[in-house]
N, C-alpha and C positions, 0 to 999 in steps of 0.2 A: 434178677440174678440170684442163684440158688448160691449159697456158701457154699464151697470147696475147700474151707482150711486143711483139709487130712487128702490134699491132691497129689497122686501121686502117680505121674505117667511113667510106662514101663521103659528103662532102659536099656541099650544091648551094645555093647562098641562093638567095633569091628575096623579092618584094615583094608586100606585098598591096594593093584596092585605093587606101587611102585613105593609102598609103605608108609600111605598118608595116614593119618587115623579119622573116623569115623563113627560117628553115633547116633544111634536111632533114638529118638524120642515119643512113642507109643502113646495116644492118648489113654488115660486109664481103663482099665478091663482087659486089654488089649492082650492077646494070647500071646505067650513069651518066645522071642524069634529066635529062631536061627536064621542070621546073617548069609544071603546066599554071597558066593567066593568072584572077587572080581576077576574074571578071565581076561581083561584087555593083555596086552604085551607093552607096558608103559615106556619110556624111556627114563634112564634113572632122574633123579630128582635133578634138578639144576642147581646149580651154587649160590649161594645166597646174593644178593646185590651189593650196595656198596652204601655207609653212613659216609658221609661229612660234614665237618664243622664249620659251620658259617660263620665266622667270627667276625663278623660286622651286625651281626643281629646275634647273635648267642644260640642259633637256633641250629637244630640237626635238621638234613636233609638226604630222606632216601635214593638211591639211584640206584630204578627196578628197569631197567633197560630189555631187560629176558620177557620183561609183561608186553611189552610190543606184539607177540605172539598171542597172544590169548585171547578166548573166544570172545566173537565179535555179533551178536543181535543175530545168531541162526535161525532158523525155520523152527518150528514147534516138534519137526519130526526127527529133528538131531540138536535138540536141546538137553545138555549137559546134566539140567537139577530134574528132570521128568525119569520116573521108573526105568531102570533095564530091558528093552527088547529086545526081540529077535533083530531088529533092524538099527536099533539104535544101544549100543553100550556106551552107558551112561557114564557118570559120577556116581550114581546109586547103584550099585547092582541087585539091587531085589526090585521085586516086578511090582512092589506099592512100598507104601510107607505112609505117617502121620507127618513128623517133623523130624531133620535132620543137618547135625552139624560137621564138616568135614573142612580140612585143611586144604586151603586154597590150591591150586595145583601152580597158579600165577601169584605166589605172596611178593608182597613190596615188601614185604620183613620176615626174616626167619630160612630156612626152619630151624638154623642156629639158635643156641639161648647163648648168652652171655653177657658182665657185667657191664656197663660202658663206662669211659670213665668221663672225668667233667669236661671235657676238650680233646680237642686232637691238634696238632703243631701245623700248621697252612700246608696245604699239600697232600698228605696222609688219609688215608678213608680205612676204617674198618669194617669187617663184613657186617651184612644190615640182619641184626640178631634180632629177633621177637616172633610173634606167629600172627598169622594169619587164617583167620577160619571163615567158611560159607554158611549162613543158616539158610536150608530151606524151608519157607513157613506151609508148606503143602504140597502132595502129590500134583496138582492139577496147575496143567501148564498155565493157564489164563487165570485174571483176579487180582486179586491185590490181600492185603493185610486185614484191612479193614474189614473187607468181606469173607471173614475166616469165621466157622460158629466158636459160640462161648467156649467153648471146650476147648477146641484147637488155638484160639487165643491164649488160653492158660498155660496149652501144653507148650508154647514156646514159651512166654514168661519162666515159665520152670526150667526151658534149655538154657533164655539166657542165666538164671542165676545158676545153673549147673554150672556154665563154661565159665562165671564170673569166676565162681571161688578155686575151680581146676586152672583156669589161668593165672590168677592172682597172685598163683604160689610156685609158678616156672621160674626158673635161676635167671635173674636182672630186668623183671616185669616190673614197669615202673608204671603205667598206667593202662586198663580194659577198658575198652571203648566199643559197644555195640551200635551198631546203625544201620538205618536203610535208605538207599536211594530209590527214589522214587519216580518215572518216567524217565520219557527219552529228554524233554527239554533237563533234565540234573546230568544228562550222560550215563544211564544205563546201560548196560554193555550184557545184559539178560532179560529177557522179558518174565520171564517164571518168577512168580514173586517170593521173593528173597531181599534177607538182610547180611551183614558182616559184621565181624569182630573182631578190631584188632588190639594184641596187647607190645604196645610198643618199650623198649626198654630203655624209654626217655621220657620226661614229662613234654608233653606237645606243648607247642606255645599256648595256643589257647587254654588249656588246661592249667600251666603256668598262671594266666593273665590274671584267672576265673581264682585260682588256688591263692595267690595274694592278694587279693581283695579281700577272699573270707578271713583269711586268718591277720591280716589287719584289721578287720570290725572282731573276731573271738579276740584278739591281745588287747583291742580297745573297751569289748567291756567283759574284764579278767573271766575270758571264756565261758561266760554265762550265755551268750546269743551266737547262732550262726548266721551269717548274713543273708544266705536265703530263707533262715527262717524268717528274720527280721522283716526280709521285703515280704514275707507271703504274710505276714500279719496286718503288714499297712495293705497290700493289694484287698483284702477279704476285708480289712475296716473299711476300707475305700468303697468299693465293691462297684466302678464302674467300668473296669477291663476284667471281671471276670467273665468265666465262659461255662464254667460248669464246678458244682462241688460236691464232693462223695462226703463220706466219715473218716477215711483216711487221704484224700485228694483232694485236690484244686486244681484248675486250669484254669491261667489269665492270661489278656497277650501283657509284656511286661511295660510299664511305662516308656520306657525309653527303648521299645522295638525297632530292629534296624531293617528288619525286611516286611515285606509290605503283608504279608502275612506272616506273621511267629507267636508260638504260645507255647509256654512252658507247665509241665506239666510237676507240680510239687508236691511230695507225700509232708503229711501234719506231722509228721516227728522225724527227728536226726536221725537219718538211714545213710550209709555208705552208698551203698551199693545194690544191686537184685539182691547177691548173699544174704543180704542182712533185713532184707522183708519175712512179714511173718508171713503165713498162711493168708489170714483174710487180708493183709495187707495184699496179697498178689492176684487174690481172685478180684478186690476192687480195681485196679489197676488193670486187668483183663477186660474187664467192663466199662472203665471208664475211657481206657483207652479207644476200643472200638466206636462208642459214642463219638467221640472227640475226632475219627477218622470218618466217620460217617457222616459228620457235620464239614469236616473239611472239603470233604466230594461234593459236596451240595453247593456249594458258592457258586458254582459256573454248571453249565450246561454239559462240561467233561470233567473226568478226574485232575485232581489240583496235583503237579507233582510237590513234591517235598523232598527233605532231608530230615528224620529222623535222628535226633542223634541224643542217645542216653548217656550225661554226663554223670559218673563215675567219680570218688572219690581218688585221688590219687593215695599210692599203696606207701606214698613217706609216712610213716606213723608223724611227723612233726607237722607235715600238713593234712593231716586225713582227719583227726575231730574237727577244724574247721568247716568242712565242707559237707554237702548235703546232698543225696542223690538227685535228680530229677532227668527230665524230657525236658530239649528246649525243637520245638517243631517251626523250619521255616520253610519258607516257598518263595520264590520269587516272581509269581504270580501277583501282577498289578492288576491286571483287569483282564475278561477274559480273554482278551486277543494280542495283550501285552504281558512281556516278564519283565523284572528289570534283571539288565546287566553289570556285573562291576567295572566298572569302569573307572577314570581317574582316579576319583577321589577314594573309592571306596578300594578299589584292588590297589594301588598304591599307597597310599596313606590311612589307609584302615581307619576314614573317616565317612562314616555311613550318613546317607541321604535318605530318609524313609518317602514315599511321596502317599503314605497314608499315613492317620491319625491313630495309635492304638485305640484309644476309645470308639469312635465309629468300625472299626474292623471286630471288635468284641462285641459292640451290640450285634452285631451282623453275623457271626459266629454264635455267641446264644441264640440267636433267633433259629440259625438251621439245625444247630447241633440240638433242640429242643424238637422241632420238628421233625429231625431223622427217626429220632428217640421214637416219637409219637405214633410215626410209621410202621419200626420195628415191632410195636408192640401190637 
């Protein structure tokens, strides 16, 4: 891996026609665009959906009823995130592109901003305020993430911390959340590989769950430790679920893994968020990520799907020092011809049955994610 700390892919916004916005991500060198104009006839934006309060869990719940419409696994020749043609008017209207992020045309939230407040009284919904964006990681309709070169790897790492810190700062953004679905068994609903990012203007539950944890171990020891650093210091003294380690990274499946494949993906120092990585911190993390996907595809005789999802500090300054960025990567791929399903215990009671071992799944994981390596080079 060559350094890239002074990386700097070209930028260029632009709008689409029914006044979504839009932005090119150029890998560096890259001649500076002009934006060709989206000629569709859109129909105007639709009205945002609807939040309610669950007041038997505490939890918000979106109701995106208008997403019913949205594209559905088309053919490669009227696919949405592929260049502008003569035959196909895209999402993108210029005839290529590197990487590009654009506001969902189908958001579960937004394109409202506003504040929420801590409840709503039984009955009541407000409109479902926050945004929703598409990232696409490449012109080329087939492929995946994994198989993106170094470069084009990086050039997203730098979208998402572009859109981190441009999101971060919208009126009532309460937590950025990037991820990507990965295959038809997670429910893809595009085959062009791409990820999302949504910043919702509530803390999710999980994010909730993840954010009092940490900041009961920082109040526990008068905020000297954050708890995922704490666990990445026993996983690396342990060292028998890791799976890979950089100078600025680790990858381990975690102790207590609840899907039969998961590994979280930890930088060596208290980072928020993409924003707050340096330079070589983002070129490692382009690299090691690939590794780490490369090694994933290798388990089985087909691509493993997954769900990527970059846990994000949440933006309460009173909970954001406790928390630490990272990747937690799972799949529900048990074997190659089996997933598991959630089923009672685990979709109802949020009580997980792994029916693998972390340990045996890490050695097994360094074994290919070594080998892909070996391949690559």
């Amino acid at each position: 891996m060559t350094a890239l700390a002074d990386f700097s892919p070209t930028i260029t916004r632009s709008t689409l026609a029914d006044g979504r916005d839009l932005v090119y991500f150029d890998d560096p060198g890259a001649e500076p665009r002009i934006p060709a104009r989206d000629g569709r006839e859109l129909p105007e934006r639709a009205e945002p959906g609807e939040l309610r309060f669950d007041a038997l869990s505490g939890d918000w719940v979106a109701v995106a009823a208008h997403r019913q419409a949205r594209t559905h696994l088309p053919p490669a020749d009227a696919c949405p995130l592929c260049p502008t043609t003569p035959s196909n008017a895209s999402e993108i209207p210029d005839s290529n592109y590197d990487v590009v992020v654009f506001e969902n045309r189908f958001p579960s939230l937004g394109p409202v901003l506003a504040e929420l407040p801590g409840s709503l009284a039984w009955g009541e919904g407000v409109p479902a305020a926050g945004r929703c964006e598409v990232v696409s990681f490449t012109s080329e309709h087939t492929g995946s993430f994994g198989g993106l070169p170094y470069v084009r790897a990086r050039t997203v790492v730098e979208a998402w911390a572009h859109r981190t810190a441009e999101l971060s700062a919208l009126k009532g953004i309460r937590q950025v959340f990037p991820f990507e679905n990965r295959g038809a068994q997670i429910g893809v609903t595009l085959h062009h590989p791409h990820g999302q990012i949504y910043a919702y203007p509530y803390l999710t539950p999980r994010g909730a769950q993840l954010a009092a944890a940490a900041q009961r171990h920082f109040e526990a020891t008068d905020g000297t430790q954050t708890l995922l650093g704490s666990l990445l210091d026993r996983e690396r003294s342990d060292g028998s679920r890791i799976v890979l380690e950089g100078r600025h990274f680790t990858a381990f499946v975690p102790f207590a893994a609840r899907w039969p494949v998961e590994v979280h993906l930890v930088p060596h120092r208290d980072v928020p968020d993409f924003a707050g990585l340096t330079g070589e911190e983002k070129d490692e993390l382009a690299d090691v990520y690939l590794r780490l996907l490369a090694g994933v595809d290798t388990l089985y005789d087909t691509p493993t799907p997954y769900i990527a999802a970059w846990n994000q500090a949440p933006l309460d300054p009173a909970l954001r020092p406790a928390s630490r960025f990272h990747l937690q990567l799972t799949s529900p791929r048990r074997a190659a011809d089996k997933l598991k399903f959630l089923a009672g215990s685990e979709a109802a009671m949020g009580a997980f049955i792994n029916d693998t071992r972390a340990e045996d799944v890490a050695a097994r994981l360094r074994e290919v994610v070594a080998s892909a390596s070996g391949a690559a080079r």
